[in-house]
C-alpha positions in Angstrom: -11.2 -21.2 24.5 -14.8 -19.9 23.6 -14.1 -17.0 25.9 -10.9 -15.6 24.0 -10.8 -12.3 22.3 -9.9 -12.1 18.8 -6.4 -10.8 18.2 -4.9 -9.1 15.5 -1.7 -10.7 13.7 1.3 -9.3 15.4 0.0 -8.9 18.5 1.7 -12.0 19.9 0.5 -14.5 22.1 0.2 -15.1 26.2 4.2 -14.9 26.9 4.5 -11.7 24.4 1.4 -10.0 26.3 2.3 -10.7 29.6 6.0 -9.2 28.9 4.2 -6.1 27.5 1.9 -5.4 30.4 4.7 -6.1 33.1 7.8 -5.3 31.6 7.2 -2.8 28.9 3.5 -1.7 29.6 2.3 1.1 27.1 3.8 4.2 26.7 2.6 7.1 29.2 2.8 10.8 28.8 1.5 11.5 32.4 4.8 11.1 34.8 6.8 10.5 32.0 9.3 11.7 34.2 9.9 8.6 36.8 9.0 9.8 40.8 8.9 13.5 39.1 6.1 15.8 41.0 4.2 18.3 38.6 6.7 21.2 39.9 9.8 18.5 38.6 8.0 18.3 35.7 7.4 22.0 34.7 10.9 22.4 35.8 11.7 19.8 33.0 9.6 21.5 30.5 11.1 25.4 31.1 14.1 23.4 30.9 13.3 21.9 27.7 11.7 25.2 26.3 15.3 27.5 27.3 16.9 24.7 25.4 14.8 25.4 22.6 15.1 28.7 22.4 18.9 28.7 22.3 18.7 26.4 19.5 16.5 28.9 17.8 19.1 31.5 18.5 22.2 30.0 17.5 20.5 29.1 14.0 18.8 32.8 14.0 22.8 33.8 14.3 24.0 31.6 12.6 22.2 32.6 9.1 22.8 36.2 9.8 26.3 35.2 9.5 25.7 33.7 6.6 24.1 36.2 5.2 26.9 38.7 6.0 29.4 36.6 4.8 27.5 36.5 1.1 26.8 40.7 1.3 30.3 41.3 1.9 31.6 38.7 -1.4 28.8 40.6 -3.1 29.9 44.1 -2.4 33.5 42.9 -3.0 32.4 41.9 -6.5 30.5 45.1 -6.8 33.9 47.1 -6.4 
């Protein structure tokens, strides 16, 4: 027992460790995508980025709507 590392509180003991390292293990950014090569994975992330961009679009549209909408009710009050 002289050997033993310190451990912090919460970090659990042998059964909780040995779950972590063989069942969760830490999280990973590299292959994040399982069996993924780098070109799946830039596929994924042009994916990801078109996705983005529509969002951005819809709520760019979206609020020009908007927009509209309240210059029309205020030229209509105008009249």
């Amino acid at each position: 027992m002289a050997g033993e590392e310190q451990k912090t509180p919460g970090e659990g003991g042998r059964l909780l460790g040995w779950v972590f390292k063989n069942l969760a293990g830490p999280a990973t950014v590299d292959n994040a995508i399982q069996g993924g090569s780098r070109i799946q994975r830039d596929l994924w992330k042009e994916d990801l980025e078109r996705r983005k961009q529509w969002s951005r679009e819809q709520r760019e549209r979206k609020r020009a709507e908007r927009e509209a909408r309240r210059a029309e009710r205020e030229a209509r009050r105008g009249l």
